[in-house]
N, C-alpha and C positions, 0 to 999 in steps of 0.2 A: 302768653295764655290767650286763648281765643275769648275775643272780647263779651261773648253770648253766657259763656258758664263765669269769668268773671263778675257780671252784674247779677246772673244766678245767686252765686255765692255773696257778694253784698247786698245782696236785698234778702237772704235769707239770715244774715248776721245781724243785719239792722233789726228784722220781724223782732227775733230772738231779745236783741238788746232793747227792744220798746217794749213786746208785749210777757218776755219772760216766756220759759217755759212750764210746762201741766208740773204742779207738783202731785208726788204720791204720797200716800195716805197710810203708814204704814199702821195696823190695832196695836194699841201698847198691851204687853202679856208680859208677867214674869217670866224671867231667864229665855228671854227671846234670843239675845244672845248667845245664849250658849257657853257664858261664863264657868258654869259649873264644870266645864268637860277639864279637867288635868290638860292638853292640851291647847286648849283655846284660852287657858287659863296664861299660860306659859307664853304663848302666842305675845300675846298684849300685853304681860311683863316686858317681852323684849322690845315690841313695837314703842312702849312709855317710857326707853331709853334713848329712842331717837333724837338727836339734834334739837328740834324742831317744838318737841315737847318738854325738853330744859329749858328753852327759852320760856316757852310760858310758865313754867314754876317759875324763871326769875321775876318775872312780871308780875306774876299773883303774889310773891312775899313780898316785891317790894312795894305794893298795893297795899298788901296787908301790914306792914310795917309802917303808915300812913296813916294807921285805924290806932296803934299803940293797943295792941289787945293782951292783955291779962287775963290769969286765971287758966280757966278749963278749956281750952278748945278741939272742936271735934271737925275733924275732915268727914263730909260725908258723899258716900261713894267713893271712898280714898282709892279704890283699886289696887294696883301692889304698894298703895303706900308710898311712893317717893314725896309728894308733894307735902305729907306728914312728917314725914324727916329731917327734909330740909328746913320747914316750919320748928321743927324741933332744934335745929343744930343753930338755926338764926337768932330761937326766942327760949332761952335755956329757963327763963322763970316760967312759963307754960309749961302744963298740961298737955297733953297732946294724945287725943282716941282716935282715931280711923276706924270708921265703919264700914262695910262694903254688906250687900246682900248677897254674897257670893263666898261662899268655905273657902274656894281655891283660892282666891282673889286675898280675904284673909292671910292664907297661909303664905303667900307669896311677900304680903308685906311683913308679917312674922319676921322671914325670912332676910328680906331685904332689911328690914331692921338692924337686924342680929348680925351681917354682915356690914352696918355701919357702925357697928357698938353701940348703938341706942335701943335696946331692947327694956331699959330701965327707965327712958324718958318717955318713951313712945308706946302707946299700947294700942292695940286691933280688936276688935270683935266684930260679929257676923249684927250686921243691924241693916233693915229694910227702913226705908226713905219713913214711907207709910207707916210705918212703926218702930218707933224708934225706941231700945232696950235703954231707953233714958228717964229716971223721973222727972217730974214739972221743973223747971229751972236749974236745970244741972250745968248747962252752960253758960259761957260770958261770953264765947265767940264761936261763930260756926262757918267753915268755908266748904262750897261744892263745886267742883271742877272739872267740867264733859260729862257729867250725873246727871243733871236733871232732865236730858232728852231720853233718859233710858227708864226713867219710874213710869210704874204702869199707872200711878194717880198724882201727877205733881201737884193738884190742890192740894190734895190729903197729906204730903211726903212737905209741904209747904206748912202747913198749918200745924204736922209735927214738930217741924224743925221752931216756926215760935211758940208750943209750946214750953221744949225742951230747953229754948232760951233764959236767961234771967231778965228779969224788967229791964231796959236800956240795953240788952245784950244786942250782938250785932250779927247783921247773916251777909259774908260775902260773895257772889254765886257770878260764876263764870261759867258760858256754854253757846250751844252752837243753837241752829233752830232743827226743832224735829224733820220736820218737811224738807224734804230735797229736791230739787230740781231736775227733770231729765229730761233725755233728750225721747222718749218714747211716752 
């Protein structure tokens, strides 16, 4: 390789690895996503079967298996629901709700449920971060997982979630950062 675009390209890797790239700014809005569409619903069903996303359910239950949580707990932004399930299938004295702000997202964990035979242990409904169809302390434990970069107020979807907690209740929250790095 011609020694000139060599040093090019290491002095454009180093820039990169010291000063970072521009992040962008995305405005949080409801259903930015496009979760509602039946298709992009399905999409992400199957993308949240990947490899890669098993492996962090096994991580987060046996996280959450660490905490000894009892009682009611609610996945929020369960999305299809697997991370509920399996929480379900681990900890058979729980409670176990999945919320998502998304109908399809609901039905798909319904679904997924129903196809693990725990349609009796697990239950779904349609619940925004921000408002959560829970009254004051209805929980003991709450986990959210790849959620909370998508609420359009994570203060407020924050302040619900310790509402809806019990005194001493616990929130275990796994996620990435909003802000992405690019190369433009």
């Amino acid at each position: 390789m011609n020694p000139v675009i060599l040093l090019i390209i290491l002095t454009l890797a180093t820039g990169v690895a010291v000063y970072g790239l521009r992040r962008i700014n995305i405005p949080r809005q409801a259903g930015f996503e496009g979760i509602e569409a039946p298709e992009i619903a399905e999409a992400y069903n199957r993308i949240s079967r990947w490899p890669q996303f098993r492996v962090l359910r096994l991580i987060i239950a046996r996280e959450l298996a660490s905490h000894a949580p009892s009682g009611i707990l609610a996945d929020i932004g369960c999305g299809p629901g697997y991370l509920a399930t399996l929480i379900a299938q681990r900890h058979p004295e729980l409670e176990v709700l999945g919320l998502d702000a998304s109908d399809e997202m609901v039905k798909a964990a319904e679904s997924n449920a129903a196809d693990l035979g725990l349609s009796d242990r697990v239950k779904f409904r349609r619940g925004d971060a921000a408002d959560l169809p829970l009254p004051d302390g209805a929980l003991d434990f709450a986990v959210s997982t790849l959620s909370l970069h998508h609420w359009s107020d994570p203060s407020r979807g924050l302040a619900e979630v310790h509402r809806a907690l019990k005194p001493g209740g616990q929130l275990l929250l796994f996620d990435l950062r909003r802000y992405s790095r690019r190369f433009f």
